[in-house]
N, CA, C, O and CB atoms as a CASP TS submission, in Angstrom:
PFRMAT TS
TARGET T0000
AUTHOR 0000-0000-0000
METHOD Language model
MODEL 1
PARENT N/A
ATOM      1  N   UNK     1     127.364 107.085 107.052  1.00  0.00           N
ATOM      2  CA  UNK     1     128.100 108.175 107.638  1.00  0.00           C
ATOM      3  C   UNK     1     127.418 109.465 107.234  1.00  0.00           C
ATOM      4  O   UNK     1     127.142 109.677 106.053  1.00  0.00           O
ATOM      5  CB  UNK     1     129.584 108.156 107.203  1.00  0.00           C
ATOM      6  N   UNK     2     127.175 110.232 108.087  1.00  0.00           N
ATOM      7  CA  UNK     2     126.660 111.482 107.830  1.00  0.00           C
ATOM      8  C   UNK     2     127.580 112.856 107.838  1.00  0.00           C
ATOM      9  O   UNK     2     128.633 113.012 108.456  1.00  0.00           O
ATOM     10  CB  UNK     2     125.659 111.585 108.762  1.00  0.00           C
ATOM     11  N   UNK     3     127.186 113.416 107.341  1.00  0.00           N
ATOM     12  CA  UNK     3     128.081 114.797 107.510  1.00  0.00           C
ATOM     13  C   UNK     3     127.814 116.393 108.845  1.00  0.00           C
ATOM     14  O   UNK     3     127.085 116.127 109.800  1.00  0.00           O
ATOM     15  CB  UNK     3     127.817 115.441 105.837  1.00  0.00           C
ATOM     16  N   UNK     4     127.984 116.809 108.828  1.00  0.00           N
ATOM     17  CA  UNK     4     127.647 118.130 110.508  1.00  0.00           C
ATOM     18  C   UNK     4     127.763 119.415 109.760  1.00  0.00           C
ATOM     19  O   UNK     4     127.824 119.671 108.558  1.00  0.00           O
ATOM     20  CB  UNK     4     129.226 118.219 112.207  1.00  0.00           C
ATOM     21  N   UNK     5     127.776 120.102 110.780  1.00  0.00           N
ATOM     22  CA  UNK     5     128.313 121.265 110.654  1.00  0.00           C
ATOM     23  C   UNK     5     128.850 121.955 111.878  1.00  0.00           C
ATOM     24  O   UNK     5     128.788 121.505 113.022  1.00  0.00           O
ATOM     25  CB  UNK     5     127.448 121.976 110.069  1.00  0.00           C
ATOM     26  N   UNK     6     129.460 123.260 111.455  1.00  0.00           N
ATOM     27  CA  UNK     6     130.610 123.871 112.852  1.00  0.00           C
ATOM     28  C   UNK     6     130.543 125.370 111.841  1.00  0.00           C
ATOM     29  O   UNK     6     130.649 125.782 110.686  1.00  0.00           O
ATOM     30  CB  UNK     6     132.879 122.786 113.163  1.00  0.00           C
ATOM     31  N   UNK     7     130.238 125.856 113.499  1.00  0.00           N
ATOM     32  CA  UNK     7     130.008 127.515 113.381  1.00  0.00           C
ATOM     33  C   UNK     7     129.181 127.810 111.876  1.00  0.00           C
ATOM     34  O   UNK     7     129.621 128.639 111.080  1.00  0.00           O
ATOM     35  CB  UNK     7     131.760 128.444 113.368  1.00  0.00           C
ATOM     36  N   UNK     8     127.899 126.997 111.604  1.00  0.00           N
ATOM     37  CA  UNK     8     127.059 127.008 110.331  1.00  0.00           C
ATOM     38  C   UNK     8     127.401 126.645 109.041  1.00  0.00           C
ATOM     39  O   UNK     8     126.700 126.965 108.081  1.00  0.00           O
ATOM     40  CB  UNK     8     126.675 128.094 110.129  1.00  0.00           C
ATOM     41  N   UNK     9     128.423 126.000 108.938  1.00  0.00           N
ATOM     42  CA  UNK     9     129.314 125.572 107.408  1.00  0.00           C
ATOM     43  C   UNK     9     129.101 123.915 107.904  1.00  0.00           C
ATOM     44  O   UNK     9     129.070 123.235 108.930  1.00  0.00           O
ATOM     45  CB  UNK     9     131.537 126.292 107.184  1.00  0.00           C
ATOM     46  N   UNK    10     128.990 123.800 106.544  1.00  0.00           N
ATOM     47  CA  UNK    10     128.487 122.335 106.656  1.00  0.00           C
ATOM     48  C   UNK    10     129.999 121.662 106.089  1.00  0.00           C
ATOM     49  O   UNK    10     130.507 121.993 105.018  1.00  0.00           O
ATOM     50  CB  UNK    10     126.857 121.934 105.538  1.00  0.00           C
ATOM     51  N   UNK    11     130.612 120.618 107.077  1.00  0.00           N
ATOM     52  CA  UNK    11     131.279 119.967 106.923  1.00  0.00           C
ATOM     53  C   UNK    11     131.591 118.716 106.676  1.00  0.00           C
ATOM     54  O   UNK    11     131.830 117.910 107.576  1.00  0.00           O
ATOM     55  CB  UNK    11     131.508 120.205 107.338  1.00  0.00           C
ATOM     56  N   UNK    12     131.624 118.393 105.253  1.00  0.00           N
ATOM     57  CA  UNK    12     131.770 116.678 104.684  1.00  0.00           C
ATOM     58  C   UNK    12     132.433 115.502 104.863  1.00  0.00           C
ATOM     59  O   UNK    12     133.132 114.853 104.084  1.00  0.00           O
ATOM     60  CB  UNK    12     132.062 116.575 103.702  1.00  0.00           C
ATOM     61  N   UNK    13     132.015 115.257 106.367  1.00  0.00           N
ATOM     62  CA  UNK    13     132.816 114.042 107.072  1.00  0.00           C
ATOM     63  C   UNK    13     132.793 113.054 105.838  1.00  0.00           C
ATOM     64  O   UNK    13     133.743 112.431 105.365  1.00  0.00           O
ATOM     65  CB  UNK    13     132.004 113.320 108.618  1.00  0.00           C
ATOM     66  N   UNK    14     131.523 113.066 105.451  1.00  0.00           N
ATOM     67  CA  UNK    14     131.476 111.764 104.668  1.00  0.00           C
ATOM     68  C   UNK    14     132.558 111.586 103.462  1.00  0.00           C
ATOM     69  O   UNK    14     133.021 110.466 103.251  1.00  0.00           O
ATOM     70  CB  UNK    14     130.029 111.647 104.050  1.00  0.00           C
ATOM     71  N   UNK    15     132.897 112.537 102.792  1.00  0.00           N
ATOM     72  CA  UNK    15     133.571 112.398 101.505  1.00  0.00           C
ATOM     73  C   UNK    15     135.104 112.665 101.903  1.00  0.00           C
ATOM     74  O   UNK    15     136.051 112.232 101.246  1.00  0.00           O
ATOM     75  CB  UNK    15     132.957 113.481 100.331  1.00  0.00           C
ATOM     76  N   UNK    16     135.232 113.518 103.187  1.00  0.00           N
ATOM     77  CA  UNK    16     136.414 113.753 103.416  1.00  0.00           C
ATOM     78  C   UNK    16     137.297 112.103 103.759  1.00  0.00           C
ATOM     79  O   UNK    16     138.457 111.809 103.468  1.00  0.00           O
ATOM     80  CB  UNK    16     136.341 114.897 104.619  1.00  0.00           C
ATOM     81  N   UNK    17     136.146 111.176 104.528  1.00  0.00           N
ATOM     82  CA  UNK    17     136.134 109.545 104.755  1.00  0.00           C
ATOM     83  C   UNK    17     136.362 108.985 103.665  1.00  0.00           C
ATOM     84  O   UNK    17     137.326 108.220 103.676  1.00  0.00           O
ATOM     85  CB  UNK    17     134.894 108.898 105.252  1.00  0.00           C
ATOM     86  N   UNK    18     135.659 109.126 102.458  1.00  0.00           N
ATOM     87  CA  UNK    18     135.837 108.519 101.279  1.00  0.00           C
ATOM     88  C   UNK    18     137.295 108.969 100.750  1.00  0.00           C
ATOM     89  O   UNK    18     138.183 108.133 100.579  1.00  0.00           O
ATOM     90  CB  UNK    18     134.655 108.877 100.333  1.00  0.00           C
ATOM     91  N   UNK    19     137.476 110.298 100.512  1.00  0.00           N
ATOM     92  CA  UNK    19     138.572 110.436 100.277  1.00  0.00           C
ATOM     93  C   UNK    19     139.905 109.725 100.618  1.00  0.00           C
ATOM     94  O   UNK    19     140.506 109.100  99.745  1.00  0.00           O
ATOM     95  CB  UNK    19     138.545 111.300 100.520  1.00  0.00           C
ATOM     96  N   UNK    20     140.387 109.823 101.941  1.00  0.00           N
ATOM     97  CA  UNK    20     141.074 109.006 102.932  1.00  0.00           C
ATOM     98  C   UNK    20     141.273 107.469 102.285  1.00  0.00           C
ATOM     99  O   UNK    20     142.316 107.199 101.690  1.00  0.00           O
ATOM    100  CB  UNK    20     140.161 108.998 104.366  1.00  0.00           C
ATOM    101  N   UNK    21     140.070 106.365 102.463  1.00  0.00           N
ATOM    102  CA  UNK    21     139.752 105.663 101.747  1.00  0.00           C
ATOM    103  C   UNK    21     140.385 105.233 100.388  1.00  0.00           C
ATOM    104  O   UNK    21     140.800 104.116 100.083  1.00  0.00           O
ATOM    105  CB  UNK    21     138.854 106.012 101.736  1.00  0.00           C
ATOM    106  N   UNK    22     140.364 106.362  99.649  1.00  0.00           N
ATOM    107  CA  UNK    22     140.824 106.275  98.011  1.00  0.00           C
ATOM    108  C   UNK    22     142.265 106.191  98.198  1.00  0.00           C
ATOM    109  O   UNK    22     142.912 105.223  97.797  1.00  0.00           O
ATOM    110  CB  UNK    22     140.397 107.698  96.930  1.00  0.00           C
ATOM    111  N   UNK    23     143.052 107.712  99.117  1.00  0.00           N
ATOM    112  CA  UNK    23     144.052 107.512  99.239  1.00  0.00           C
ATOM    113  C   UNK    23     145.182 106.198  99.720  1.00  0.00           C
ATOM    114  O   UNK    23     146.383 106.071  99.482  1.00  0.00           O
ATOM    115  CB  UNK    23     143.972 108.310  99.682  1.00  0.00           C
ATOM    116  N   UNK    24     144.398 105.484 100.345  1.00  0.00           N
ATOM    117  CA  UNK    24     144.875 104.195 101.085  1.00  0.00           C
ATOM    118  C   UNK    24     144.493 103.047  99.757  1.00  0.00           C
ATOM    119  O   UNK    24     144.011 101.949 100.036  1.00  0.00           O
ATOM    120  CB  UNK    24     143.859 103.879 102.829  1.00  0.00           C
ATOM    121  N   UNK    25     144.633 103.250  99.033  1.00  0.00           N
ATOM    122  CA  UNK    25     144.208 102.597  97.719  1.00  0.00           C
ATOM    123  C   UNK    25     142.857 101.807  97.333  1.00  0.00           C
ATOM    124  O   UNK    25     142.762 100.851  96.564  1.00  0.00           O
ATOM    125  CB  UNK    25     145.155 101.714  97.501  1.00  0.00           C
ATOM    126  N   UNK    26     141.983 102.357  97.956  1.00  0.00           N
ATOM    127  CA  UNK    26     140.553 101.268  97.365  1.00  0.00           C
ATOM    128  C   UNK    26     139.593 101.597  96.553  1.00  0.00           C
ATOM    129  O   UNK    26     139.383 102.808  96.615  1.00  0.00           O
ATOM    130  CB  UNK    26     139.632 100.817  98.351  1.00  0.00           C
ATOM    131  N   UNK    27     139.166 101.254  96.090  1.00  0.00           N
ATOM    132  CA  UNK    27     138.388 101.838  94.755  1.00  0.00           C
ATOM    133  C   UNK    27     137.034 101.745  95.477  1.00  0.00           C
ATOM    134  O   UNK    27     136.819 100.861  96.305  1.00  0.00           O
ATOM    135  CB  UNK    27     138.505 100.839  93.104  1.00  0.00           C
ATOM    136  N   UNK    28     136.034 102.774  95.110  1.00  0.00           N
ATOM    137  CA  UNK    28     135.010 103.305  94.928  1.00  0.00           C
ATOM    138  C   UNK    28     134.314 102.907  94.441  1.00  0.00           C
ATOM    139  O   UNK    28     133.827 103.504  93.481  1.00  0.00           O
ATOM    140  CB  UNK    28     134.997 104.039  94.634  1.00  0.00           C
ATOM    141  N   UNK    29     133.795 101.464  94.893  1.00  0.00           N
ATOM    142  CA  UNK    29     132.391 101.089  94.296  1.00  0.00           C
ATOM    143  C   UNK    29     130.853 101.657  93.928  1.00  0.00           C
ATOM    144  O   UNK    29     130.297 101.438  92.852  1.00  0.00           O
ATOM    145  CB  UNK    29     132.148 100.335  94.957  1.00  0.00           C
ATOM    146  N   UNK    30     130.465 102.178  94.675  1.00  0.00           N
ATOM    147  CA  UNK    30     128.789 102.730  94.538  1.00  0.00           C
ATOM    148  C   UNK    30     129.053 103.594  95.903  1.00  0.00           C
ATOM    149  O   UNK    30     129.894 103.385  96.778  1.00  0.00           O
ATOM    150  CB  UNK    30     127.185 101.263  94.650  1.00  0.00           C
ATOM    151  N   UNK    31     127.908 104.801  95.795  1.00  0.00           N
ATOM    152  CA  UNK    31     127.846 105.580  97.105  1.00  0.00           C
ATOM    153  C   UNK    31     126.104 105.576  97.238  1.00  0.00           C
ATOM    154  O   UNK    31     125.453 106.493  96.737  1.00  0.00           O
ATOM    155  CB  UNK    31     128.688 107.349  96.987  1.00  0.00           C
ATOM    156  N   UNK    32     125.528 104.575  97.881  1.00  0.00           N
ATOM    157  CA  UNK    32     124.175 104.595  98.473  1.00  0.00           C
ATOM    158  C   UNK    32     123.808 105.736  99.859  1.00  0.00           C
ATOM    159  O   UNK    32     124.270 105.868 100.993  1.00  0.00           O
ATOM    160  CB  UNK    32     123.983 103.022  98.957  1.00  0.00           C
ATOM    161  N   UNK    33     122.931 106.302  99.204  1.00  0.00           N
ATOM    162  CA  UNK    33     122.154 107.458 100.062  1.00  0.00           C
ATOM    163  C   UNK    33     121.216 107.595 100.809  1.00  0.00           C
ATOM    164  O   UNK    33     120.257 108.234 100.376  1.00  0.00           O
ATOM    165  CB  UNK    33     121.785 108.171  99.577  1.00  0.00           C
ATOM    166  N   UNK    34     121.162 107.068 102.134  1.00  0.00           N
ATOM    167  CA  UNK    34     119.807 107.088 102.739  1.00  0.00           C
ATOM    168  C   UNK    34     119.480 108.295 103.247  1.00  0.00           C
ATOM    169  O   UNK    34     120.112 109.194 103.802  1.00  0.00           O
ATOM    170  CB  UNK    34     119.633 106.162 103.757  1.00  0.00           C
ATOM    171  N   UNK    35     118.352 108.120 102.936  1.00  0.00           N
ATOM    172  CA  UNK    35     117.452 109.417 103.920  1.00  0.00           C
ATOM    173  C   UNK    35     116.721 108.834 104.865  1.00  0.00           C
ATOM    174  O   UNK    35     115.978 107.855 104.914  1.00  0.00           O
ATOM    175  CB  UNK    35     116.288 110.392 103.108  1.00  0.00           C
ATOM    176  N   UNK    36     117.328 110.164 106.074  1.00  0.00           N
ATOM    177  CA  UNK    36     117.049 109.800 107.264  1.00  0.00           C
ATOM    178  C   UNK    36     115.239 109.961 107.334  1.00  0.00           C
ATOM    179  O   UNK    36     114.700 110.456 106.344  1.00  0.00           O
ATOM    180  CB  UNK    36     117.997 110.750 108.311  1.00  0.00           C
ATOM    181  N   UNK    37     114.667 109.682 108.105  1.00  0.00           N
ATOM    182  CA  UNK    37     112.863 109.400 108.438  1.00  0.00           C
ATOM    183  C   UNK    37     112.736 109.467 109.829  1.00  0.00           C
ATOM    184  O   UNK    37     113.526 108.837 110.533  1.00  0.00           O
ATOM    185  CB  UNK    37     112.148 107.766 107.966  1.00  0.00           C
ATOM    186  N   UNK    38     111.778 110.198 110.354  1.00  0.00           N
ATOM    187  CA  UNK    38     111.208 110.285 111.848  1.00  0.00           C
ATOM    188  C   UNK    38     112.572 110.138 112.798  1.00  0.00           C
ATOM    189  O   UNK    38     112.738 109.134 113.491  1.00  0.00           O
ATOM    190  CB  UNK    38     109.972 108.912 112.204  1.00  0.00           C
ATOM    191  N   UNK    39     113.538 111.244 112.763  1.00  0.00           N
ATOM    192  CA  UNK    39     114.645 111.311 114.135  1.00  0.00           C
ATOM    193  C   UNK    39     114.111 111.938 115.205  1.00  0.00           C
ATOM    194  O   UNK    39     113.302 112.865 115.254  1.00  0.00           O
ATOM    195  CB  UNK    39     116.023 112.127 113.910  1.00  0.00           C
ATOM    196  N   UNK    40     114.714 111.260 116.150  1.00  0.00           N
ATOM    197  CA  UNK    40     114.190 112.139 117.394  1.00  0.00           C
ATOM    198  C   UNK    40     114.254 113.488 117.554  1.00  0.00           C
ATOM    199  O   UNK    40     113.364 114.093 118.151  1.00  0.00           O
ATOM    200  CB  UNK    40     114.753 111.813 118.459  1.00  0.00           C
ATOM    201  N   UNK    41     115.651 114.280 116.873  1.00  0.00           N
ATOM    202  CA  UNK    41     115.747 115.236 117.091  1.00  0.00           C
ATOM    203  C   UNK    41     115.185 116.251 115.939  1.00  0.00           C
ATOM    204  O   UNK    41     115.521 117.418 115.741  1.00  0.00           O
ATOM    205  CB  UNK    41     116.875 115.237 117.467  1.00  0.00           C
ATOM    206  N   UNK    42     114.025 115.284 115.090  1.00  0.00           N
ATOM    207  CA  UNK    42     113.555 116.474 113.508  1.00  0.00           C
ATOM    208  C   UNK    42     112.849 117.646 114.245  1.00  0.00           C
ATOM    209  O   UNK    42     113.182 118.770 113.872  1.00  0.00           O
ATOM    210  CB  UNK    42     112.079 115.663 112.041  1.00  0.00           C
ATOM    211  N   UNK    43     112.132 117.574 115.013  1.00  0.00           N
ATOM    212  CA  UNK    43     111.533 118.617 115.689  1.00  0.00           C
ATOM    213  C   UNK    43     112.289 120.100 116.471  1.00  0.00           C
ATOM    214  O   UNK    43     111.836 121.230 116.654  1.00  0.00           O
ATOM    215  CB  UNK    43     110.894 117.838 116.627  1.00  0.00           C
ATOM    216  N   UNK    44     113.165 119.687 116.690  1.00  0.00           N
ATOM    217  CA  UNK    44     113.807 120.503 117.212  1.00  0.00           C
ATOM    218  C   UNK    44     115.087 121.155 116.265  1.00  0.00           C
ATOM    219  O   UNK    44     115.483 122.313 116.401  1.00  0.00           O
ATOM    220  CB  UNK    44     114.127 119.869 118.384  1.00  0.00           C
ATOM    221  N   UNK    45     115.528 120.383 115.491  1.00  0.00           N
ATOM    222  CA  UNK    45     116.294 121.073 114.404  1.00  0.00           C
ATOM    223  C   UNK    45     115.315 121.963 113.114  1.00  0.00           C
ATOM    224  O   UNK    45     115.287 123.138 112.748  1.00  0.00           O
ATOM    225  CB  UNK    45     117.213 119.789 113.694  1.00  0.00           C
ATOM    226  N   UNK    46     114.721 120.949 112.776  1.00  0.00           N
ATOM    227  CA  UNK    46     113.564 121.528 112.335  1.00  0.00           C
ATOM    228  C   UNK    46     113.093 123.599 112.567  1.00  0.00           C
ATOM    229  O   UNK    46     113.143 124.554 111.791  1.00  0.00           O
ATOM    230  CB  UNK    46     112.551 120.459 113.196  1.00  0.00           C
ATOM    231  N   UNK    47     112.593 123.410 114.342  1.00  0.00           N
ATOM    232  CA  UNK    47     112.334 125.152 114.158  1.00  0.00           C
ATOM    233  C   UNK    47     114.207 125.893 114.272  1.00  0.00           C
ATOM    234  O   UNK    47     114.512 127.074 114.436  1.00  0.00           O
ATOM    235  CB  UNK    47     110.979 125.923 116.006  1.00  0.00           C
ATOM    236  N   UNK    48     114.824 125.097 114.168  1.00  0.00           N
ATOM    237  CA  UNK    48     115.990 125.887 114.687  1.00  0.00           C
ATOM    238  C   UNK    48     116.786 126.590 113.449  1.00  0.00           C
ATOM    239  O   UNK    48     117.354 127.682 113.408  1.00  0.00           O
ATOM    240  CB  UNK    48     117.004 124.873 115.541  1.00  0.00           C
ATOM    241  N   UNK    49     116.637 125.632 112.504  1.00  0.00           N
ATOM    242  CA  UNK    49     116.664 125.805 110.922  1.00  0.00           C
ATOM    243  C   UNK    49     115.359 126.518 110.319  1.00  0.00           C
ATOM    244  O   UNK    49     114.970 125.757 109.434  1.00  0.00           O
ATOM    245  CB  UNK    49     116.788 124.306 110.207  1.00  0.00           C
ATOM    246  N   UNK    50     115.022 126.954 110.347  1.00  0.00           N
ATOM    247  CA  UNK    50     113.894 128.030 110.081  1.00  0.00           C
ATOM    248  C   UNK    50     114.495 129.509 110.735  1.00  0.00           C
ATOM    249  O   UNK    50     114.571 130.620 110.211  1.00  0.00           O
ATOM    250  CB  UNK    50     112.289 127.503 110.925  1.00  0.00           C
ATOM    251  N   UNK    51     114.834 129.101 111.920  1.00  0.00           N
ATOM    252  CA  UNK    51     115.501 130.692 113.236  1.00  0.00           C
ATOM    253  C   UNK    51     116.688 130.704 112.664  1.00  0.00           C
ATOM    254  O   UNK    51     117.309 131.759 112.797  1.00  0.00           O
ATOM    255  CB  UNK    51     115.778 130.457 115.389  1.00  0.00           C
ATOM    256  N   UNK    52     117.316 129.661 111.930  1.00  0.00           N
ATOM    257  CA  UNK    52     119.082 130.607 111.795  1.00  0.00           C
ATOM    258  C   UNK    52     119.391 130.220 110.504  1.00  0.00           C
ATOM    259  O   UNK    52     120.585 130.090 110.237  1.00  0.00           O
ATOM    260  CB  UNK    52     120.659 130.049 112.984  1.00  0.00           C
ATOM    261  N   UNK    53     118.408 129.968 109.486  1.00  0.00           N
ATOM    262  CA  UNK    53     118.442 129.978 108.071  1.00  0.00           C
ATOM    263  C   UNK    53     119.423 128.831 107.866  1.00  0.00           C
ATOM    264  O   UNK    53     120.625 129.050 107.718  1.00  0.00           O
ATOM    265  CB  UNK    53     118.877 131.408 107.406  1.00  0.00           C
ATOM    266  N   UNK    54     118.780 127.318 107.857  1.00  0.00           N
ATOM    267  CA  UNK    54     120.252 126.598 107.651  1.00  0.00           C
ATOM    268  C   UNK    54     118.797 125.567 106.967  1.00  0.00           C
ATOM    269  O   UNK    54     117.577 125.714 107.034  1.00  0.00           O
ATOM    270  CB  UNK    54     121.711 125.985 109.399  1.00  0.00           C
ATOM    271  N   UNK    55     119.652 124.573 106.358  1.00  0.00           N
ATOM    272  CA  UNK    55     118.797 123.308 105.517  1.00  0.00           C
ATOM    273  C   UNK    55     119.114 122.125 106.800  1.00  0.00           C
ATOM    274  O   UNK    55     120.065 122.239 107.573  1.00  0.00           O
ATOM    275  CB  UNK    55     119.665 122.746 103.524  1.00  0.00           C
ATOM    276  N   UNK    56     118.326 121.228 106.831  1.00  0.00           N
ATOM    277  CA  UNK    56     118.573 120.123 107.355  1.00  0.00           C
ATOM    278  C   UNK    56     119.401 119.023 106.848  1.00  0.00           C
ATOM    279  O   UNK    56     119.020 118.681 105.729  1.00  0.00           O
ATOM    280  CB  UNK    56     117.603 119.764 107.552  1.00  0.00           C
ATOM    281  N   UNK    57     120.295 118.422 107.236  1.00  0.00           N
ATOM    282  CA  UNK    57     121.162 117.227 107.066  1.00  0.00           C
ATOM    283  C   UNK    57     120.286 116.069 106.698  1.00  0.00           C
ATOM    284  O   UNK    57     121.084 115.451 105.993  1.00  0.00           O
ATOM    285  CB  UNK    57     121.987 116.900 108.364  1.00  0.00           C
ATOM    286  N   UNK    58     119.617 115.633 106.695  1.00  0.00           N
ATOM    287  CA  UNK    58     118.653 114.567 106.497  1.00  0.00           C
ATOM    288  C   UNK    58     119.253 113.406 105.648  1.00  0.00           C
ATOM    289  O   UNK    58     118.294 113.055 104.960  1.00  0.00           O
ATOM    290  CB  UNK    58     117.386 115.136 105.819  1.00  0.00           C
ATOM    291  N   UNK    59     120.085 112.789 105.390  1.00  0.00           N
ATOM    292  CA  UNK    59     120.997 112.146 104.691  1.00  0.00           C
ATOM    293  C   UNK    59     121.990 111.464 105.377  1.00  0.00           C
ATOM    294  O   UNK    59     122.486 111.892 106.419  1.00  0.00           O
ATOM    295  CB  UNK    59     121.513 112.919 103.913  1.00  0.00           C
ATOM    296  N   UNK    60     122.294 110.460 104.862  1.00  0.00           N
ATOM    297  CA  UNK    60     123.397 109.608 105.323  1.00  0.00           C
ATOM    298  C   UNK    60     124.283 108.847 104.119  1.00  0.00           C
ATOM    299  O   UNK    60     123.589 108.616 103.129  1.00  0.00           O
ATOM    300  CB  UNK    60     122.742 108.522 106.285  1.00  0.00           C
ATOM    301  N   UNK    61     125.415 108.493 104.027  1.00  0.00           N
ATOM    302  CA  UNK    61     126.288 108.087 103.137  1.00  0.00           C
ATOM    303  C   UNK    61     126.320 106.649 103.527  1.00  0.00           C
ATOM    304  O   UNK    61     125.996 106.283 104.657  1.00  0.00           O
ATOM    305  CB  UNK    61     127.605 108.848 103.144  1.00  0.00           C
ATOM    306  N   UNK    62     126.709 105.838 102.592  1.00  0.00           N
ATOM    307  CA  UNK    62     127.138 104.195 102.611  1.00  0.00           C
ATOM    308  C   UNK    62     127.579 104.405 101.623  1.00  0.00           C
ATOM    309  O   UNK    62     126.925 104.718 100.629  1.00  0.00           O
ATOM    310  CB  UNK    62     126.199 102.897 102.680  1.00  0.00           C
ATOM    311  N   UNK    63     129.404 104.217 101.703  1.00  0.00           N
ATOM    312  CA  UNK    63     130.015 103.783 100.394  1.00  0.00           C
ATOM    313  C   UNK    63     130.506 102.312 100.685  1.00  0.00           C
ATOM    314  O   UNK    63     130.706 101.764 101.769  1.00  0.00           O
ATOM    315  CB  UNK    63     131.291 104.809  99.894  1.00  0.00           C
ATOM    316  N   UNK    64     130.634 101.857  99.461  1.00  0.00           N
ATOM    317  CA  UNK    64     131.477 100.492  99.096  1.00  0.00           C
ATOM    318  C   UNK    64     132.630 100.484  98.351  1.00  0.00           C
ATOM    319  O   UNK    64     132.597 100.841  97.173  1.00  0.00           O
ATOM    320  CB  UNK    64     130.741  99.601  98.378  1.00  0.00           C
ATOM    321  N   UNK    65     133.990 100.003  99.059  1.00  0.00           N
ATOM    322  CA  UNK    65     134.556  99.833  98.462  1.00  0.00           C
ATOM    323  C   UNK    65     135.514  98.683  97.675  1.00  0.00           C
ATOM    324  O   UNK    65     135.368  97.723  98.430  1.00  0.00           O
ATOM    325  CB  UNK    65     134.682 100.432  98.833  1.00  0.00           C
ATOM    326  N   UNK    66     135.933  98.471  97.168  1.00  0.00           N
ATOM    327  CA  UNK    66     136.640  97.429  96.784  1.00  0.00           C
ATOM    328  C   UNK    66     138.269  97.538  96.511  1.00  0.00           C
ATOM    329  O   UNK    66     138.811  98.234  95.652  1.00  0.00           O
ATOM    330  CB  UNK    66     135.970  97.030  95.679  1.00  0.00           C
ATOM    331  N   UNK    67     138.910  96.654  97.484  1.00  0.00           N
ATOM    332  CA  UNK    67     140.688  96.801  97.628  1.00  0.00           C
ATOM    333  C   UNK    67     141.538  95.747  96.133  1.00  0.00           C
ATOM    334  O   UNK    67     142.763  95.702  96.029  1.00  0.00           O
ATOM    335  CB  UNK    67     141.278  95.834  99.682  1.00  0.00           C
TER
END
């Protein structure tokens, strides 16, 4: 699961998911982190994040949990 952003604030789908998750009672095994490699769209976010001062998302979440 990855996280976005809206109107330039980066918004934490991912943990806000995990959260949720916890609340429904499951425990929090490990949170594995991939990084994303060659997307179609690196090129184009890429110069766009340079033009409006923002970092790239490049990341993805995998949690595990256990009920």
């Amino acid at each position: 699961m990855g996280d976005t952003r809206k109107k330039g604030m980066v918004q934490p789908l991912a943990f806000d998911t995990m959260t949720m998750f916890q609340l429904a009672g499951f425990q929090l095994k490990e949170i594995i982190i991939k990084e994303q490699h060659n997307c179609q769209a690196t090129g184009y976010w890429k110069t766009n994040s340079i033009k409006y001062n923002f970092l790239l998302l490049a990341h993805e979440y995998l949690f595990v949990f256990k009920k």
